[in-house]
C-alpha positions as CSV (number, residue, x, y, z in Angstrom):
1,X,-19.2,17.9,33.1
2,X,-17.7,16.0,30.5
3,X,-17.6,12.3,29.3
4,X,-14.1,12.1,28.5
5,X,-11.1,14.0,28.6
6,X,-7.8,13.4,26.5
7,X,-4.4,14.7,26.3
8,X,-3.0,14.3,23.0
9,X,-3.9,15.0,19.5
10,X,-2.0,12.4,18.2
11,X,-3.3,9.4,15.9
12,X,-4.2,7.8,19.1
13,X,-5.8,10.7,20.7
14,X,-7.9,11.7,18.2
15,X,-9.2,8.3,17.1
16,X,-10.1,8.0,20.5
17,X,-11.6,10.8,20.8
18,X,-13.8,10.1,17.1
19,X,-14.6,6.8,18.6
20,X,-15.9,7.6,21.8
21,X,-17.9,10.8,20.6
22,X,-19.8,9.0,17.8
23,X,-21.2,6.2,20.4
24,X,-22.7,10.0,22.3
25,X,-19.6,10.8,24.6
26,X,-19.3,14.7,25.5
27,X,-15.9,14.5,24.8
28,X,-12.8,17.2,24.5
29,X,-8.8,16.9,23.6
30,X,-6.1,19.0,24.6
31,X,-2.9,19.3,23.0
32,X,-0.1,21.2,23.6
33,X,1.0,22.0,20.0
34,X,-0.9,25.1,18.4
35,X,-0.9,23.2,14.9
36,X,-1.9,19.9,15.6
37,X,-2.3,18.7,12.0
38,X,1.5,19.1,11.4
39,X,4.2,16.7,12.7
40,X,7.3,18.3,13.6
41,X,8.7,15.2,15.6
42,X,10.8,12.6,13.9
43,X,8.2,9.8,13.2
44,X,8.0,6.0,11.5
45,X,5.4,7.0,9.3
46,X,5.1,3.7,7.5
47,X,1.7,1.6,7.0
48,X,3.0,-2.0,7.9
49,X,1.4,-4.2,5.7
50,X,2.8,-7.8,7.1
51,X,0.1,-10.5,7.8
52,X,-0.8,-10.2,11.4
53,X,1.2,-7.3,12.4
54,X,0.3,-6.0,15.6
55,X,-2.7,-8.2,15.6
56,X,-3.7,-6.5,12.4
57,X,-3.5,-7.2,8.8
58,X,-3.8,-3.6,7.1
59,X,-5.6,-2.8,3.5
60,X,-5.2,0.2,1.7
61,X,-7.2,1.6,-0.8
62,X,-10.4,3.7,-1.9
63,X,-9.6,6.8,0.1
64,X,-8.9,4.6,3.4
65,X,-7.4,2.8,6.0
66,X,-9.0,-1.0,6.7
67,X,-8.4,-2.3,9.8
68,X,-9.6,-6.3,8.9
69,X,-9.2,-7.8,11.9
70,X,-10.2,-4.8,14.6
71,X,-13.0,-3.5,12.3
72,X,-13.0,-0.4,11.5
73,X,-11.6,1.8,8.9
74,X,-9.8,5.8,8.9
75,X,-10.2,8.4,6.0
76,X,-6.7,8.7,4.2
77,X,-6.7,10.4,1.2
78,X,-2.9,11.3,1.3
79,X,0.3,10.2,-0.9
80,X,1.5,7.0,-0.7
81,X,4.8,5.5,-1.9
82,X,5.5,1.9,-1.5
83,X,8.2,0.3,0.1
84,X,9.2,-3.2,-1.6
85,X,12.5,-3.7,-1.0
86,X,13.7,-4.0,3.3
87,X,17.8,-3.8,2.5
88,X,21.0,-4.7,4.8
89,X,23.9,-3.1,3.8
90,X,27.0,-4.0,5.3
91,X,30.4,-1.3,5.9
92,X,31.4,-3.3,2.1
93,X,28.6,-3.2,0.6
94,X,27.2,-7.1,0.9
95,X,23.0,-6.4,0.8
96,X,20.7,-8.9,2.1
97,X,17.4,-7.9,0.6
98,X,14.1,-8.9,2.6
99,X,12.1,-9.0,-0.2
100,X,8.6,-10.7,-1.9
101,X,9.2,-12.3,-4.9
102,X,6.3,-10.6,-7.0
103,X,7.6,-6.9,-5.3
104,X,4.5,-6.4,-3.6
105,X,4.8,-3.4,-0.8
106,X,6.2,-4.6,2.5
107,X,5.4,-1.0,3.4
108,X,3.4,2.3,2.8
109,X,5.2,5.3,3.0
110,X,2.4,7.9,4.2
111,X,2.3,11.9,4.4
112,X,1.3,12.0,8.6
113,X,0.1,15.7,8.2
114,X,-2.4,14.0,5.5
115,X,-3.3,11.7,8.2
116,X,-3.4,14.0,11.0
117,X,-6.0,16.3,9.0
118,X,-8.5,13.5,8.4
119,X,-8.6,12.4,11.3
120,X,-9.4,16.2,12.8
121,X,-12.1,16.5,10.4
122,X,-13.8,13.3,11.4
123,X,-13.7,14.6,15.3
124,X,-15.2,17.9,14.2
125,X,-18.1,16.6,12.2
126,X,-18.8,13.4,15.3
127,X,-18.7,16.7,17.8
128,X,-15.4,16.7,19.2
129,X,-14.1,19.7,21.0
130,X,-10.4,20.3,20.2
131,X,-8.8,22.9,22.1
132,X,-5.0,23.5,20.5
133,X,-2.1,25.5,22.5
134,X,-3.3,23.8,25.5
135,X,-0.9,22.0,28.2
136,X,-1.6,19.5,30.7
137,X,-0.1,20.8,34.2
138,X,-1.4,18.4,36.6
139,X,-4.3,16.2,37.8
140,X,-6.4,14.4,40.7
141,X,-8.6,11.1,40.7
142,X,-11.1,11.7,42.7
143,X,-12.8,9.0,42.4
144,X,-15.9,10.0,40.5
145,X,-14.1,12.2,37.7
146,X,-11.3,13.1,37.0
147,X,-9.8,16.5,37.0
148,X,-7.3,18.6,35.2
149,X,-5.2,21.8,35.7
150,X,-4.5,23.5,32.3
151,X,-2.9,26.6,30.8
152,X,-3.3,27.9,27.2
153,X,-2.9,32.1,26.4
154,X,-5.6,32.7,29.1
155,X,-3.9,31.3,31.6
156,X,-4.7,28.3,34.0
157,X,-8.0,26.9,34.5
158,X,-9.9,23.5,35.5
159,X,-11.5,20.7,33.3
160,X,-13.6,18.0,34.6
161,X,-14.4,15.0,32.9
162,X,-15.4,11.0,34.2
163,X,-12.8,9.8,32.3
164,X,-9.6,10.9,31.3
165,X,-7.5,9.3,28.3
166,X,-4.2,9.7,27.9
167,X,-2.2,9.9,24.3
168,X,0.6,12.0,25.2
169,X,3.3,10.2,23.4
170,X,6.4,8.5,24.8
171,X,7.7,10.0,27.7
172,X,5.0,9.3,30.7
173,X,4.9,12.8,32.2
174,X,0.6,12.4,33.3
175,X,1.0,8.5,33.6
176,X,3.6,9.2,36.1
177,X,1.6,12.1,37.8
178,X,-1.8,9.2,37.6
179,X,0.3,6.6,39.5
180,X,0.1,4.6,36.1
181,X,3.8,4.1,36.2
182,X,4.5,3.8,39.2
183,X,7.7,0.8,39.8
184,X,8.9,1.5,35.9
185,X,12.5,2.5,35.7
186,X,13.5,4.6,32.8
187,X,16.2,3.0,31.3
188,X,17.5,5.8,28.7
189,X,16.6,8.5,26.5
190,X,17.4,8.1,23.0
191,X,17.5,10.7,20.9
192,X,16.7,10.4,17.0
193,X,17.1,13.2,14.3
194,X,15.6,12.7,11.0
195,X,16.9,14.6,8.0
196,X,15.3,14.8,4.8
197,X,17.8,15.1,1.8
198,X,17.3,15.2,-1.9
199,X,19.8,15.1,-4.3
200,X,21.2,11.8,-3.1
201,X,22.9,9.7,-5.8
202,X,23.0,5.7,-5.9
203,X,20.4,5.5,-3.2
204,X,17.7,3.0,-3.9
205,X,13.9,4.7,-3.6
206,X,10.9,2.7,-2.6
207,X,12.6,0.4,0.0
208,X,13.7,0.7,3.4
209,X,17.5,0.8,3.8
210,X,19.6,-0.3,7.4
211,X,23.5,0.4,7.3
212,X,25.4,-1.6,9.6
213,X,28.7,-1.3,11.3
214,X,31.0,1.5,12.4
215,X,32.0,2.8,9.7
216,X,28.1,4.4,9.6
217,X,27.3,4.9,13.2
218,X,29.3,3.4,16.8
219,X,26.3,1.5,18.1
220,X,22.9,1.9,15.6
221,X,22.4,1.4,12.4
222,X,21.7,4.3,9.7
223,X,18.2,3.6,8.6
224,X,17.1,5.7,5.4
225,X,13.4,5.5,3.9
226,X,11.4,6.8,1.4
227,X,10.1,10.6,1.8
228,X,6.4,12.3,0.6
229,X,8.5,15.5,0.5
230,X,9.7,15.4,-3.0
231,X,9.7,12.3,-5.4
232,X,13.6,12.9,-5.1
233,X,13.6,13.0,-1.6
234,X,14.8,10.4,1.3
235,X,14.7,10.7,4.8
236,X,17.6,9.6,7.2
237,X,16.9,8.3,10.5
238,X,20.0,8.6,13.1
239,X,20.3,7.9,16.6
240,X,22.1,9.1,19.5
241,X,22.3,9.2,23.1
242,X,23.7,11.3,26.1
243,X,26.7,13.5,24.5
244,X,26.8,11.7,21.8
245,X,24.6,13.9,19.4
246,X,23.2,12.5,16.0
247,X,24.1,15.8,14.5
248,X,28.0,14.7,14.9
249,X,27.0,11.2,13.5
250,X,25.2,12.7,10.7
251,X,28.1,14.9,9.6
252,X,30.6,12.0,9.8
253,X,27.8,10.2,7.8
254,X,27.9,13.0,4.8
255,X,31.9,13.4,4.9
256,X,34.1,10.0,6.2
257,X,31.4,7.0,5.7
258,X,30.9,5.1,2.3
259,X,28.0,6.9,1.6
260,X,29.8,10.1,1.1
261,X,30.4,10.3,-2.3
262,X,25.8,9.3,-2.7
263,X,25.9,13.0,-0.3
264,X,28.3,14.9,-1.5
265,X,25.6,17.3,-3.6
266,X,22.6,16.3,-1.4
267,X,20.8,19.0,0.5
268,X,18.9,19.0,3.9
269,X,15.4,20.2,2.8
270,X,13.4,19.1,6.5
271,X,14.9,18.7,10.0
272,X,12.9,16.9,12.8
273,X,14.3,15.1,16.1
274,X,13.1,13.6,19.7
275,X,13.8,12.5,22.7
276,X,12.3,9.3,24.1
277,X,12.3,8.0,27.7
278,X,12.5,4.4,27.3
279,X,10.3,2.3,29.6
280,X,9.3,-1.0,29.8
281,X,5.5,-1.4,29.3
282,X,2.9,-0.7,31.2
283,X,0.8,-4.0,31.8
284,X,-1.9,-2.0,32.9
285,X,-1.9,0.8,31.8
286,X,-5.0,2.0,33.5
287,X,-5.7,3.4,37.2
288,X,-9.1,4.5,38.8
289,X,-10.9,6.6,36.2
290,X,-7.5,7.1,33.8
291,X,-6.3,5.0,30.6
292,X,-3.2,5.4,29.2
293,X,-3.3,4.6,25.3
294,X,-0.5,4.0,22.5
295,X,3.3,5.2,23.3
296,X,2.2,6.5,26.4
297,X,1.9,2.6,27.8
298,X,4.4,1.2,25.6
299,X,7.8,-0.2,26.0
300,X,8.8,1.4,22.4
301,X,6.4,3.2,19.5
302,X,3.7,1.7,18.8
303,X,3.8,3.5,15.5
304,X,0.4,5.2,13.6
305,X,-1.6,2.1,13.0
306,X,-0.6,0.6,16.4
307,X,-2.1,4.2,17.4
308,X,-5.2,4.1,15.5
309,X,-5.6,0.7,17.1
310,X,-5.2,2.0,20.5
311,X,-7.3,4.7,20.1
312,X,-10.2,3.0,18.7
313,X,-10.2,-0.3,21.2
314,X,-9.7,3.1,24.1
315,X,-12.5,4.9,22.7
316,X,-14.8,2.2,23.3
317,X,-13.4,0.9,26.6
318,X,-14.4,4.4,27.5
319,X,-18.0,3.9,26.6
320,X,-18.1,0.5,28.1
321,X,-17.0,2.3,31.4
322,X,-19.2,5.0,31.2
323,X,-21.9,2.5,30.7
324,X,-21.1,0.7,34.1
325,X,-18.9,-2.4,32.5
326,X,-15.4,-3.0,32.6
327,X,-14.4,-1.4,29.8
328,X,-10.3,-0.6,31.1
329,X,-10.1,-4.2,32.1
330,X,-11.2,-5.1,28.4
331,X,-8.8,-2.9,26.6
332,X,-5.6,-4.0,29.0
333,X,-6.4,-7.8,28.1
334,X,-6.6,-6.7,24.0
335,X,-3.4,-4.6,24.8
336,X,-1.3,-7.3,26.0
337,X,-2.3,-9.4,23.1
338,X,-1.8,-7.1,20.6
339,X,1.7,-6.4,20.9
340,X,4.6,-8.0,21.3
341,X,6.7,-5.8,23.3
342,X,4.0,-7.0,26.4
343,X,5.0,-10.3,27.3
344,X,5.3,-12.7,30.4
345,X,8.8,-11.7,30.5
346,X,10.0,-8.2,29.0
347,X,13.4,-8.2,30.4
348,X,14.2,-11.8,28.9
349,X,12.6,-10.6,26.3
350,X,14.7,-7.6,25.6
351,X,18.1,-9.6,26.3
352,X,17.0,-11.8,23.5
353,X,16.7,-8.7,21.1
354,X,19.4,-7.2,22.1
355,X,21.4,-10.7,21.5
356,X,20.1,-10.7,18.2
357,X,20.9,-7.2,16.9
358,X,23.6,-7.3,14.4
359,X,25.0,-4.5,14.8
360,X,25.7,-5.3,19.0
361,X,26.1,-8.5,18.3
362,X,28.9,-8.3,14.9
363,X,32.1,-6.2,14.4
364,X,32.5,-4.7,10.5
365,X,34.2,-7.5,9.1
366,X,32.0,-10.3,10.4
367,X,29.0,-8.3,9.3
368,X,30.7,-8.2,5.7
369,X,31.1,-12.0,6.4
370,X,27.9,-13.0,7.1
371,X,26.3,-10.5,4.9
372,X,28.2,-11.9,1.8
373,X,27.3,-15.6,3.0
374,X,23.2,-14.2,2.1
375,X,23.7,-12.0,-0.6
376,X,21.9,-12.7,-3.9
377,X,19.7,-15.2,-1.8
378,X,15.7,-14.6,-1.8
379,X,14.9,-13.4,1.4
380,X,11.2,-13.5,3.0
381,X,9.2,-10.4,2.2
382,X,9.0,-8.5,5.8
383,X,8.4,-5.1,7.4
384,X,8.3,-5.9,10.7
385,X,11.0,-4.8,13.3
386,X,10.8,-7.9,15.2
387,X,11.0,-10.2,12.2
388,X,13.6,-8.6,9.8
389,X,16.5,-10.1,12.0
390,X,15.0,-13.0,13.7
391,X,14.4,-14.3,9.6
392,X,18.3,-13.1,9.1
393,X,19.5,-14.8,11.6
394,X,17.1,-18.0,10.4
395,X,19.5,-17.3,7.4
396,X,22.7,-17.6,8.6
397,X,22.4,-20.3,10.8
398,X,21.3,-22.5,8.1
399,X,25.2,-22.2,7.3
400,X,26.5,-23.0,11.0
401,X,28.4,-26.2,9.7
402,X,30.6,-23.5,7.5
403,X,30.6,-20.4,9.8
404,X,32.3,-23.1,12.7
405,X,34.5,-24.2,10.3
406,X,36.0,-21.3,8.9
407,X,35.3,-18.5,11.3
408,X,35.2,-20.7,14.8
409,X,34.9,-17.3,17.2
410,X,31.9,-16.0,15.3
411,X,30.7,-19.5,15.9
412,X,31.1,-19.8,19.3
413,X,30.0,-16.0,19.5
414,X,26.8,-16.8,18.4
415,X,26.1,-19.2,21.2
416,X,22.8,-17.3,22.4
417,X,21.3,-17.0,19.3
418,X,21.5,-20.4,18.1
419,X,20.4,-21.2,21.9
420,X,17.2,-18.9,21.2
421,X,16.7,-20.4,18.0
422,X,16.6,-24.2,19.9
423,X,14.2,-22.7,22.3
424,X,11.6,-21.8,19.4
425,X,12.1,-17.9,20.2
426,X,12.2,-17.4,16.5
């Protein structure tokens, strides 16, 4: 019988797996994808490198990945193009740039493929079985292992570990089918494309771009990031939801927004999408004999290094149970701390965020307001999703005297978030 069992070959999965099989765990991963050192879905593949990020303060260098504060480190000997610039753009043109005044990187760019491969060579030389083209069907607890119907070319058969992990990525099918998520609601599946172009003109590299307002998108931002396709290459992140498809977004994008003249002779040189269900996280995301690791527990990605994290603190929780302790109970505890999507309150939570998004907050023209109020300004040096606009909105509201004066229904519109602010939210 095996140790451990995991679905996914994903950074979490397969750190998982590394960690767990190099402390003597018999331990095999399926995935369902027959390459599983190329990404083909639309990914963040940034390194964060804000202080205290997911409980984590990343270094880069030497051929590898530090994790300072978790304590251990990953093989990456792929390209790397720093991000040093975190722009706003607004329908005009006003940019607020959330920026470190000595341009150090905010952000990594990273090549996941490059990622993906170290991390599968690591497995194979701690003794990691990795069985590609493999699907998960369905499962049983019983108590004392765990087993698991799967079907690759040969058709169905059995595995049968004592623990199961598992890295399956957003959408919860085998933490459903576990009971893990039993109670959460999906509340929406987003869908994202991600088009790399070159031959853009005008377009910033090494920084991370956000276009607000509707002249770019009806309800998102644009978001568009560096690329390790090409050196001239940038990728462009777009959003949808239910009919209404990012391809139609993108091609208004390219032909009626004010970046179509930067498009007119760019080219699409790589296509990727997904679809996310969007659940609230799991608090515990364990049941009986079965942990559920990375996106597969969270409310939204937890991204690579937030994966890495996850599989290393599940590898070992995995040992610790094997060893008789309570190993689950010690990675749920480290998972609630680590991120900050878990918290007492996640729907409160989530009406704050949603208060302070500017573009569901802010038509066009009080985005080009407020944008202009903060352009040319020296804005703190971020990466981080949840701090880019709680420190914009720390920004603007150090003008409220002027915003009430001359624009009193943006003042009073911004009731919550100066309410938020008074509660020390942000």
């Amino acid at each position: 019988m095996l140790d451990l069992l995991i679905i996914g070959a994903g950074p979490a999965g397969l750190l998982a797996a590394y960690t767990a099989a190099k402390k003597g765990a018999k331990t095999l991963v399926v995935d369902m994808k027959r390459d599983i050192h190329i990404a083909r879905r639309a990914c963040s593949a940034q390194f964060v490198l804000d202080e205290g990020y997911e409980g984590e303060t990343l270094k880069i260098g030497d051929g590898k990945l530090v994790f300072t504060k978790n304590g251990f480190e990953v093989p990456y000997t792929g390209k790397l193009v720093p991000i040093q610039h975190n722009y706003m753009i607004s329908p005009k043109g006003y940019t607020v740039d959330f920026s470190y005044e000595d341009l150090r990187p905010t952000a990594m760019k990273f090549d996941k493929n490059a990622l993906l491969e170290g991390l599968l060579k690591q497995c194979e030389e701690a003794g990691v079985e990795i069985r590609p083209g493999t699907m998960a069907l369905k499962g049983t607890d019983t108590g004392s292992s765990v087993k698991l119907l799967v079907k690759d070319d040969s058709g169905e058969y059995e595995l049968e570990a004592r623990k199961l992990i598992i890295a399956e990525g957003v959408n919860r099918k085998l933490t459903t089918l576990f009971g893990i998520n039993k109670g959460y609601q999906c509340m929406g599946i987003p869908l994202t494309y991600e088009y790399t172009l070159e031959g853009t003109r005008g377009i910033p590299h090494n920084s991370w771009i956000q276009y607000y307002g509707d002249v770019y998108h009806p309800f998102m931002e644009i978001m568009v990031g560096e690329s390790t396709y090409s050196d001239d290459a940038l990728e462009f992140t777009i959003m949808g939801i239910g009919d209404q498809k990012p391809k139609a977004f993108f091609e208004k994008l390219r032909t009626m927004s004010p970046l179509a003249e930067n498009l007119k002779d760019a080219r699409i040189v790589e296509k990727k999408g997904c679809a996310c269900r969007n659940y609230l996280s799991l608090t515990k995301p364990y049941a009986g004999n079965v942990l559920a690791i990375g996106d597969s527990a969270a409310h939204i990605e937890v991204i690579n290094q937030g994966a890495m994290m996850c599989g290393f603190h599940g590898g070992n929780a995995v040992v610790k149970e094997l060893d008789g302790k309570p190993g689950f109970e010690d990675y749920s505890r480290w998972w609630n701390d680590a991120f900050e999507f878990n918290c007492e309150d996640p729907v409160e939570q989530l009406k704050m965020y949603g208060a302070i998004n500017i573009k569901r907050t802010l038509a066009d023209d009080e985005i080009d307001y407020l944008f202009a109020m903060l352009e040319g300004g020296q804005h703190s040096g971020h990466f981080n999703q949840y701090e880019v606009p709680k420190n914009f909105w720390t920004a603007v509201l150090k003008h409220d005297a002027e915003i009430k004066e001359e624009r009193p229904a943006l003042y009073e519109k911004m009731a919550a978030i100066r309410s938020y602010k008074a509660q020390g939210k942000f």
